[in-house]
NUSEMI-407218 format. One line per 5 residues: for each residue x, y, z of C-alpha. Coordinates in Angstrom, 2 decimals, always signed. Layout:
! residues N
X/Y/Z; ...
//
This chain:
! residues 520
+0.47/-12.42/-13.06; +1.03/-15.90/-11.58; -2.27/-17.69/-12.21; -2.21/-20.73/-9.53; -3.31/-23.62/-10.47
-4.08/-24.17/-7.00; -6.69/-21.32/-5.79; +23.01/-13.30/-3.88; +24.15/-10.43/-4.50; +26.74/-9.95/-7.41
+30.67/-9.69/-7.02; +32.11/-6.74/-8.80; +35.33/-4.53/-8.41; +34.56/-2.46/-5.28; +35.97/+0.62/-6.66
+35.19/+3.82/-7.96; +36.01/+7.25/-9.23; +35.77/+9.70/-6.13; +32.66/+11.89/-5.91; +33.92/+15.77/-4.49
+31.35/+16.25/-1.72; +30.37/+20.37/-1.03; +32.93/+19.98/+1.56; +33.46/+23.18/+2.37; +30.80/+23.82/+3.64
+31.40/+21.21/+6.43; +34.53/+23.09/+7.60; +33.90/+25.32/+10.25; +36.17/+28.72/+11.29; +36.42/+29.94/+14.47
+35.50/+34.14/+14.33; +38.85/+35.15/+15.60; +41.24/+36.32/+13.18; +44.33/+34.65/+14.84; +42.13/+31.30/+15.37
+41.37/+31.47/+11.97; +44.93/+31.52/+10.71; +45.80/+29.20/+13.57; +43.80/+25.82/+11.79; +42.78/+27.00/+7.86
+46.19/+25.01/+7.04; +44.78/+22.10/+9.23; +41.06/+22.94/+7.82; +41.79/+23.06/+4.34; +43.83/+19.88/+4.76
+41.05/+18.04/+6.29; +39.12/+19.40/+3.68; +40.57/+18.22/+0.85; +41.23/+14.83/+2.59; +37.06/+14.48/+2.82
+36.83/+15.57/-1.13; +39.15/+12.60/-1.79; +37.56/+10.05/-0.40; +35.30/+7.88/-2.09; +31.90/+8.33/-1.49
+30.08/+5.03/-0.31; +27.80/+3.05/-3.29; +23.88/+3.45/-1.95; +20.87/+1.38/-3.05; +18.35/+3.62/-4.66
+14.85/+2.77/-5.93; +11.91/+4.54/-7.49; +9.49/+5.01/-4.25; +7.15/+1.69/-4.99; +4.88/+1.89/-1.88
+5.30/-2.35/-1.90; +8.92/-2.82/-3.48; +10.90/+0.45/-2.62; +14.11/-0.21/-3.73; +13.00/-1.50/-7.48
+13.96/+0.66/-10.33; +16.31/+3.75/-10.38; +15.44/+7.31/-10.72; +17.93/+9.43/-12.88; +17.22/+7.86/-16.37
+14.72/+6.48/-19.00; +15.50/+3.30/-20.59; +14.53/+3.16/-24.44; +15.91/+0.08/-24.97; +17.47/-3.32/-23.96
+19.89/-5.71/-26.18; +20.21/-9.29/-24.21; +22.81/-12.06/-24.99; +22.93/-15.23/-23.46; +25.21/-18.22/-24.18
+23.45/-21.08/-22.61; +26.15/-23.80/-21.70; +23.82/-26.61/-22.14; +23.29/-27.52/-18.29; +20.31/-26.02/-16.86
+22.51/-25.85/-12.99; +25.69/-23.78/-14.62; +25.56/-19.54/-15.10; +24.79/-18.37/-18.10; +27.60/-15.84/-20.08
+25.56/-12.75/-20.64; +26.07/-9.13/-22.00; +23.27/-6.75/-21.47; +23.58/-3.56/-23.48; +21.00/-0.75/-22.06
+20.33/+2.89/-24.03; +18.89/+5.25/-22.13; +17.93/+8.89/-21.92; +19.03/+10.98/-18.80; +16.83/+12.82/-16.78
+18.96/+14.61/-14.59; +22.57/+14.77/-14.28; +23.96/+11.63/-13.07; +27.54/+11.27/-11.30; +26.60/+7.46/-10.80
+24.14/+4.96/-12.44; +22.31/+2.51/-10.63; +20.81/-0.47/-12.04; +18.96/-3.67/-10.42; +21.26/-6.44/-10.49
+21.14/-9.05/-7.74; +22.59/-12.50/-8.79; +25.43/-12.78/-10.82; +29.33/-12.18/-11.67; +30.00/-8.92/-13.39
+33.00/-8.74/-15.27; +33.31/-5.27/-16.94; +30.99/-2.61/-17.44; +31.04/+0.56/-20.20; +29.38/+3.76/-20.29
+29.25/+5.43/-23.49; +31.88/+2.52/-24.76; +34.39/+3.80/-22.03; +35.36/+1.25/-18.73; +33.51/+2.41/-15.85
+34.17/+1.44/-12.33; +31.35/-0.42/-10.39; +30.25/-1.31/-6.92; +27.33/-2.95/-5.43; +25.24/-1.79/-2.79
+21.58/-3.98/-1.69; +20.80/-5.20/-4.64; +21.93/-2.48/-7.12; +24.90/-2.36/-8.98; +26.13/+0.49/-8.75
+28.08/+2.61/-11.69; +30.46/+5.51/-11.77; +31.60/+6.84/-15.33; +34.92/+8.14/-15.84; +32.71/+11.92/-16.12
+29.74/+12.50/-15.08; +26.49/+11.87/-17.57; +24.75/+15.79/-18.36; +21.01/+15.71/-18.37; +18.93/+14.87/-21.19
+21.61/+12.87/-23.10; +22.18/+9.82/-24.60; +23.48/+7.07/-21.62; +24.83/+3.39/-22.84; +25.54/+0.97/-20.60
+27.35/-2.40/-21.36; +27.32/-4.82/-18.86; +29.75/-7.77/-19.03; +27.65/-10.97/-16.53; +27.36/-14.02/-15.66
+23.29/-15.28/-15.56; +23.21/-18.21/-12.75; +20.30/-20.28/-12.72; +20.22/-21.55/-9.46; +17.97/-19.48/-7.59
+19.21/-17.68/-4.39; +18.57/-18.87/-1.05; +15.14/-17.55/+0.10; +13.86/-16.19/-3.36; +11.09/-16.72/-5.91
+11.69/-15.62/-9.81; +13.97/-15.47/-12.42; +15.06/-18.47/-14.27; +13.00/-21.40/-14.24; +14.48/-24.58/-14.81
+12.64/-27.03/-16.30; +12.76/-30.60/-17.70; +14.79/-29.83/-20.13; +16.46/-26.28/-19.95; +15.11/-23.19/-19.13
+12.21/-20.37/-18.82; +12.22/-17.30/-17.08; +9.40/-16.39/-14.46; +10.09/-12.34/-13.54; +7.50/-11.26/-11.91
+6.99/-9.50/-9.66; +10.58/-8.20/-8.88; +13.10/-10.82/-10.23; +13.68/-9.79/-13.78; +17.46/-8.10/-11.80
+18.02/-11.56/-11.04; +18.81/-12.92/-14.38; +19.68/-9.12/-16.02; +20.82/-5.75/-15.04; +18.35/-3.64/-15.41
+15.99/-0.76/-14.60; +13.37/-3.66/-12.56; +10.07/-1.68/-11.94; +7.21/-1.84/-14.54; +6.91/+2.16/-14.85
+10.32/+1.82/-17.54; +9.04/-0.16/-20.41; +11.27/-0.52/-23.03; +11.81/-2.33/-26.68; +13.65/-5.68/-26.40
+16.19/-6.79/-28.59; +17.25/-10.95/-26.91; +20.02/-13.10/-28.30; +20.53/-16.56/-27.18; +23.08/-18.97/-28.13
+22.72/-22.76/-27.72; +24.15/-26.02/-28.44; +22.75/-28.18/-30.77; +19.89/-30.04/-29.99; +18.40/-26.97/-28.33
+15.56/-24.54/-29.51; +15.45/-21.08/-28.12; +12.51/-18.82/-28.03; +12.06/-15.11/-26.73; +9.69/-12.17/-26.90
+8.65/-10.77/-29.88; +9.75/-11.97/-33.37; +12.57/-13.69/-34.77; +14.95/-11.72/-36.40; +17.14/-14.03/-38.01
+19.58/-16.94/-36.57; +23.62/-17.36/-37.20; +25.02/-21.38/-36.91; +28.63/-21.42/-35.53; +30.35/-24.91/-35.22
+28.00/-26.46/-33.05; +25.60/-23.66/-31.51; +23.38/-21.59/-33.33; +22.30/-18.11/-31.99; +18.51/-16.83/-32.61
+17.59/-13.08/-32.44; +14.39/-12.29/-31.51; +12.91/-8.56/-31.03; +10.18/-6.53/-29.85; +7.56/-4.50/-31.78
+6.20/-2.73/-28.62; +7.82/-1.54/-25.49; +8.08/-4.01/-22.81; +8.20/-3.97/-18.72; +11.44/-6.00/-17.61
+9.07/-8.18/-15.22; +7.68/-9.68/-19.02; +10.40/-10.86/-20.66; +11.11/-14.57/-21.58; +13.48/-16.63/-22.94
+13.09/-20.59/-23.54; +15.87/-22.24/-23.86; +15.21/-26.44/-24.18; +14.89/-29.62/-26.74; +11.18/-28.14/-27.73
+9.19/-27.82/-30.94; +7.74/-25.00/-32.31; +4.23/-24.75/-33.68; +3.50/-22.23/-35.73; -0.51/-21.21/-36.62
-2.23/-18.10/-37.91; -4.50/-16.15/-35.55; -6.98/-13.79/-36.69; -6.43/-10.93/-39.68; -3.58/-13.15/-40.28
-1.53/-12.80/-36.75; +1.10/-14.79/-36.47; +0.95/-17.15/-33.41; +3.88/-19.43/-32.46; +3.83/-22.29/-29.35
+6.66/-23.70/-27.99; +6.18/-27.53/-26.83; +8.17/-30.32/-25.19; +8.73/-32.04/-28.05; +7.28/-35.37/-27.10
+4.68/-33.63/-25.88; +2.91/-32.04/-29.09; +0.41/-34.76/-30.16; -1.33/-34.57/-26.86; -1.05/-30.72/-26.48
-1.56/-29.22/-29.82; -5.69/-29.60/-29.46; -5.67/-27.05/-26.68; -3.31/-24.77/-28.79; -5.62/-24.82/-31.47
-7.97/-22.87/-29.36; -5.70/-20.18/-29.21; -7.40/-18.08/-32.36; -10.93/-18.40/-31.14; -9.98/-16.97/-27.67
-8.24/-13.78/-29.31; -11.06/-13.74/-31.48; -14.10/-13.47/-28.70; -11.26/-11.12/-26.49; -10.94/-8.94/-29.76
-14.89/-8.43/-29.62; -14.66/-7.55/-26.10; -11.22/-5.61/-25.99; -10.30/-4.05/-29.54; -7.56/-5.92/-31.65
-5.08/-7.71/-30.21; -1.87/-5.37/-29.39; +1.34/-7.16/-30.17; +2.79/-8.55/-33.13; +2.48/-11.81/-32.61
+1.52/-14.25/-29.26; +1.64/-17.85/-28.79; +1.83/-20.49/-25.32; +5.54/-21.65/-23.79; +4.28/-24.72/-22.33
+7.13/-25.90/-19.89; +7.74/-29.06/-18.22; +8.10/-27.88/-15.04; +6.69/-27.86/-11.40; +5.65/-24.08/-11.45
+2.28/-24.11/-9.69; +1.20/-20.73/-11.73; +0.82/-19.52/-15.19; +2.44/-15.77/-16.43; +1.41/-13.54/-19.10
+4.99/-12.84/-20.47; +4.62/-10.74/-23.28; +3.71/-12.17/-26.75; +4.90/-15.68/-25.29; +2.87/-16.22/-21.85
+4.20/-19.53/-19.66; +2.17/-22.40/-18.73; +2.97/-25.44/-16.53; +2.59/-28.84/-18.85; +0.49/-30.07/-16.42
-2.71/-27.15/-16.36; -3.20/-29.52/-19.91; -2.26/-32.91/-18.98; -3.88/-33.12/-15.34; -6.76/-34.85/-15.97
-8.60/-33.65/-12.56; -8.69/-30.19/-14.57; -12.31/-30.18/-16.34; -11.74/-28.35/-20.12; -13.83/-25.16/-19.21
-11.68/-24.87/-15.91; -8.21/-24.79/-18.49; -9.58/-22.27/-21.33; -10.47/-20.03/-18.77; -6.82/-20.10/-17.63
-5.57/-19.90/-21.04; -8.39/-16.79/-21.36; -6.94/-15.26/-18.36; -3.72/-15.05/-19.84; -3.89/-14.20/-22.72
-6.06/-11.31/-22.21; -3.71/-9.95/-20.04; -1.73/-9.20/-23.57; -4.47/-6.24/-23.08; -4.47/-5.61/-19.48
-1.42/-5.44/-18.28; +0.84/-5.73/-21.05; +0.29/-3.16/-23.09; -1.51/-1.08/-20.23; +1.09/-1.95/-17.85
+0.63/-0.76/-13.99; +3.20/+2.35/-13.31; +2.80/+1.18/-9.47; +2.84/-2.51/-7.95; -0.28/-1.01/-5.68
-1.97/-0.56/-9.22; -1.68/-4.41/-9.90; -5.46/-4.72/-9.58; -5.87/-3.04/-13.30; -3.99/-6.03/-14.49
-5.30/-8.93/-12.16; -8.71/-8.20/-11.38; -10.00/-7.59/-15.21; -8.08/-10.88/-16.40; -10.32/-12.35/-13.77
-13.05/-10.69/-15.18; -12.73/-11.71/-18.99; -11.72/-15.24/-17.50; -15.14/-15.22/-15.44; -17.16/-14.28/-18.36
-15.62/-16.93/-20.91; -16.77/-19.55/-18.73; -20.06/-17.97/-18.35; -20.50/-17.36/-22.20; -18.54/-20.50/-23.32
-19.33/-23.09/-20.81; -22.73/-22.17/-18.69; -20.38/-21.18/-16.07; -22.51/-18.44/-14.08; -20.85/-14.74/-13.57
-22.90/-13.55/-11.01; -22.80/-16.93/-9.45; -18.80/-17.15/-8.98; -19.64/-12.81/-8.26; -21.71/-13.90/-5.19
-19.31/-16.26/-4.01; -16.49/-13.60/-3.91; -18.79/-11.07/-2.09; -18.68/-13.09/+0.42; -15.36/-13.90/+1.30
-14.43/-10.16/+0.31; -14.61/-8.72/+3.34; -11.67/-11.50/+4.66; -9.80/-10.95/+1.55; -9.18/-7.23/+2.72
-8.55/-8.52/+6.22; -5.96/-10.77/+4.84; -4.27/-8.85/+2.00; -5.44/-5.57/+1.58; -8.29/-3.73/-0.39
-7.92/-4.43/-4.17; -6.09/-1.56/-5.30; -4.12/-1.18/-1.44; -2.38/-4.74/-1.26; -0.21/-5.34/+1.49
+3.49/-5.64/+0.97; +4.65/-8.87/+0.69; +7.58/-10.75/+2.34; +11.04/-10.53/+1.88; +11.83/-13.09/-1.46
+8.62/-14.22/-1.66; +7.62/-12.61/-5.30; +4.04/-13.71/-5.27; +3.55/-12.09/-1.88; +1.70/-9.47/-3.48
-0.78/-11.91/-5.50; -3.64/-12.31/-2.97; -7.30/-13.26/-3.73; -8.19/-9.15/-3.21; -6.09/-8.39/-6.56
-8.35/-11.59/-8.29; -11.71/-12.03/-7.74; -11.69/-9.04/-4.97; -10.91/-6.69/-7.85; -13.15/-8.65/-10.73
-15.67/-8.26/-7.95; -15.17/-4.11/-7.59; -15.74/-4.27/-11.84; -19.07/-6.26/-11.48; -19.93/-3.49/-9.19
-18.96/-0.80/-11.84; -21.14/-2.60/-14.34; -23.85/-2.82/-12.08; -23.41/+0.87/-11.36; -23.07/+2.64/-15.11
-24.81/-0.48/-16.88; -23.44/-2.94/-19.29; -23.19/-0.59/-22.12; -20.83/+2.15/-20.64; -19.30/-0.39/-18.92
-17.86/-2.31/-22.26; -17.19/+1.46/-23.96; -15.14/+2.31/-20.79; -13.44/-1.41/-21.33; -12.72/-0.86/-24.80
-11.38/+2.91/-24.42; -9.14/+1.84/-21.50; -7.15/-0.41/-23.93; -6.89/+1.92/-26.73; -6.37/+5.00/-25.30
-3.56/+3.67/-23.15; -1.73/+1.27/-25.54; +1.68/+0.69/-24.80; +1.27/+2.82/-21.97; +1.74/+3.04/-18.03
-1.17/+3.76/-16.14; -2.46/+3.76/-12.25; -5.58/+3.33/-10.53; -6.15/+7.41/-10.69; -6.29/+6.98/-14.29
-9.13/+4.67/-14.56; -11.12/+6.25/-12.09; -10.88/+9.31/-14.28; -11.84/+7.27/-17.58; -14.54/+5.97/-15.86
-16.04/+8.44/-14.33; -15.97/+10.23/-17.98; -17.77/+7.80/-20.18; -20.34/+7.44/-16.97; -20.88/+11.26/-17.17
-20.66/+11.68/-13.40; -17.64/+11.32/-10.76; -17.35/+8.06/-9.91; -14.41/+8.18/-7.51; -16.19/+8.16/-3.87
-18.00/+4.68/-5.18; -14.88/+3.23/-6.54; -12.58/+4.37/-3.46; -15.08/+2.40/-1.92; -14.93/-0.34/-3.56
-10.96/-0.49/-4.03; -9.40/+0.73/-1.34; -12.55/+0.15/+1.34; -11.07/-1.52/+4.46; -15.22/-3.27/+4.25
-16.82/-4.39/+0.74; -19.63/-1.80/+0.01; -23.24/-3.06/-1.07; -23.51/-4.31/-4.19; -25.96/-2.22/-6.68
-28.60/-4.34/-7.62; -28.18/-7.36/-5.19; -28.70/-5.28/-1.32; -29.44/-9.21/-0.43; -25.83/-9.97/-0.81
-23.31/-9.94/+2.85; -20.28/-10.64/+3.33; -19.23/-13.26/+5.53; -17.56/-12.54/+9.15; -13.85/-11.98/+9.15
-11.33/-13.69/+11.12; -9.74/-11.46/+13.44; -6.38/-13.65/+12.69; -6.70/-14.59/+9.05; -3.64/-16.06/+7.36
-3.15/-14.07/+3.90; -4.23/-16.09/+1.13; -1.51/-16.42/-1.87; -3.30/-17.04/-4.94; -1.04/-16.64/-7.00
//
């Protein structure tokens, strides 16, 4: 998620290989005998002149309720292989190849990926030159034959990567200080990479990045070796755990790297401005505690290794990029920001490495799963670490839940958000609306089912895609009774329902214009 800290399309060879439409079956003969040998010369012709033609590149998408043309039906992506060459100017286009394996789940005459701001040069299916269009924001691919079902699809994309963010949109590269970061969610991950965009394809990650000297680069997952060349030096990094697209991250800048152990030996890595490490390496040495007291709460931490990208740049939110989550330099250097206020952040992202990560949401109307209990488990480290009261900060939401829904939406029904505006989606209802629905739960089944169901959620579901549905099933299991009329209620409720155990508690009068409230 964004965490405030303040509660182009691509040019490509326009061809393709022609698609033969059923066109017979648009050519009509009259009934008479001599009509019909009058025109089936002419209709045949015509025929034949319609099977030739090329058929016209279409945008596609998956069926997202809030972003409907994200992600590509057809095909399951097993893995990704990223190269970047970064030029050394944070303004210029990055050269990029992105390499995609996938398996086919129907038979596919044309591929479509997400791919919105860039040059492509070539592309390759199954190593032979394919012909390419774009259409929306999908680039659009036609191998020289068509791809059977339930094989093996590879897909080599020749690109440039630009940096400079198109005119009206949020996401994708960050530039910073001193290079670059990538922010991808929620759908912007097809700005910097072609790609299947929509959380419900996680893949493995294999990045490359190449760099002058002087720079450091950092991605997802663990290094896997790095190659000098004259004056650049290329560092692999790679995934131990499928990944959505929206997660990925790549640092590219003049930065330090701090490396700690975490606990049962995990290795945890930071990446720093590197005149900024004396002042911020106290608040990364938190880091192991806070997986610790999450690992009591959640189960082991899921990923091979995690660490904090702390970026000097003017972000206004914090992400949970897998194994490597992005923070503004100035959450830790703003001293207006009291010390229980900034682990609490830190808290909130890193234990979406749990929820939301590794249970990823197979819908962007499911976004609550992720949100709301990062929320929670930021809530109740302030309460447990700092005195900061739960039920307190609970109260206060209950009462400004009712104009939450008004604004944006019940928790697990957010509205759609506006064209290029990627943290549309990221309203108070999916934060403290939804951590409010789990207090509720708790209050409901009791403390005790309530931290098995917790638990069981992140293990049963590791590395997995999940929606709403699903946890209203787990729920209602380790409760021992349905529970889906109280939580439909309580998550997709137009009104917040009374809270079990406080009946004293209202919600405050809603606005019959209220402005939606971005969060972040």
């Amino acid at each position: 998620m964004p965490h405030s800290l303040r509660s182009v399309i691509p040019r490509a060879r326009r061809t393709s290989v022609p698609v033969v439409p059923r066109a017979w079956r648009a050519c009509v003969v009259p009934r008479s005998r001599r009509a019909r040998a009058a025109v089936l010369a002419s209709a045949v012709s015509g025929c034949l002149v319609a099977a030739g033609a090329p058929a016209p590149a279409v945008p596609l998408g998956v069926g997202d309720r809030l972003y409907p043309a994200l992600g590509n039906p057809g095909y399951d992506v097993r893995s990704y292989d990223l190269s970047f060459t970064y030029p050394g100017d944070n303004s210029e286009p990055l050269t990029a190849v992105t390499t995609i394996r996938a398996r086919t789940t129907e038979r596919l005459e044309r591929v479509n990926l997400d791919f919105a701001h860039g040059t492509v040069q070539s592309v390759a299916v199954n190593g032979a030159p394919a012909d390419f269009a774009t259409a929306g924001e999908d680039l659009v691919i036609t191998p020289v034959t068509p791809v059977p079902k339930r094989s093996t699809l590879r897909i080599t994309v020749r690109h440039t990567s630009d940096p400079a963010s198109p005119d009206g949109r949020d996401g994708g590269w960050v530039r910073t200080d001193d290079g670059l970061a990538m922010a991808n969610q929620a759908d912007a991950a097809h700005l910097v990479f072609p790609c299947n965009d929509h959380p419900s394809d996680k893949a493995m990650f294999t990045i490359h990045v190449t760099a002058p000297d002087g720079y450091t680069a950092v991605a997802n997952g663990l290094p896997a070796g790095s190659v000098r060349t004259g004056r650049t030096t290329t560092w692999t990094y790679r995934t131990a755990h499928p990944m959505a697209t929206e997660l990925t991250q790549v640092s590219l800048g003049r930065t330090t790297v701090l490396h700690r152990s975490g606990p049962h030996g995990l290795a945890l890595r930071d990446v720093v401005p590197a005149a900024d490490q004396t002042v911020l390496r106290p608040w990364l040495e938190k880091t192991p505690a806070q997986i610790a007291w999450l690992e009591k709460k959640l189960g082991p931490y899921p990923f091979e290794t995690y660490g904090l990208l702390i970026a000097s740049a003017q972000t206004g939110f914090e992400l949970e990029t897998q194994t490597l989550s992005l923070f503004e330099k100035g959450l830790f250097t703003e001293p207006a920001y009291p010390p229980w206020y900034v682990e609490s952040v830190m808290v909130h992202e890193l234990s979406h490495q749990w929820l939301g990560d590794s249970v990823t949401p197979r819908t962007w109307s499911d976004l609550w799963l992720n949100e709301g209990h990062a929320t929670w488990y930021e809530a109740l480290y302030a309460e447990e670490t700092a005195g900061r009261s739960l039920e307190a900060r609970m109260k206060a939401a209950y009462s400004l839940s009712d104009q939450w829904r008004a604004d944006g939406g019940p928790p697990a029904a957010p509205r759609a958000p506006r064209r290029g505006q990627k943290i549309g989606i990221f309203r108070a209802s999916v934060y403290d609306g939804a951590a409010l629905a789990l207090y509720a739960l708790r209050q409901e089944i009791g403390r005790p089912a309530f931290e098995r169901l917790e638990r069981l959620w992140v293990s049963r579901y590791r590395d997995r895609t999940v929606t709403t549905a699903d946890f209203e099933r787990l729920a209602s299991a380790v409760a021992g009774r349905d529970l889906g009329g109280f939580l439909r209620g309580w998550l997709h409720g137009e009104r917040t329902p009374p809270m079990p155990g406080h009946p004293d508690w209202r919600s405050g009068p809603v606005q019959a214009a209220g402005a939606a409230r971005q969060v972040g």
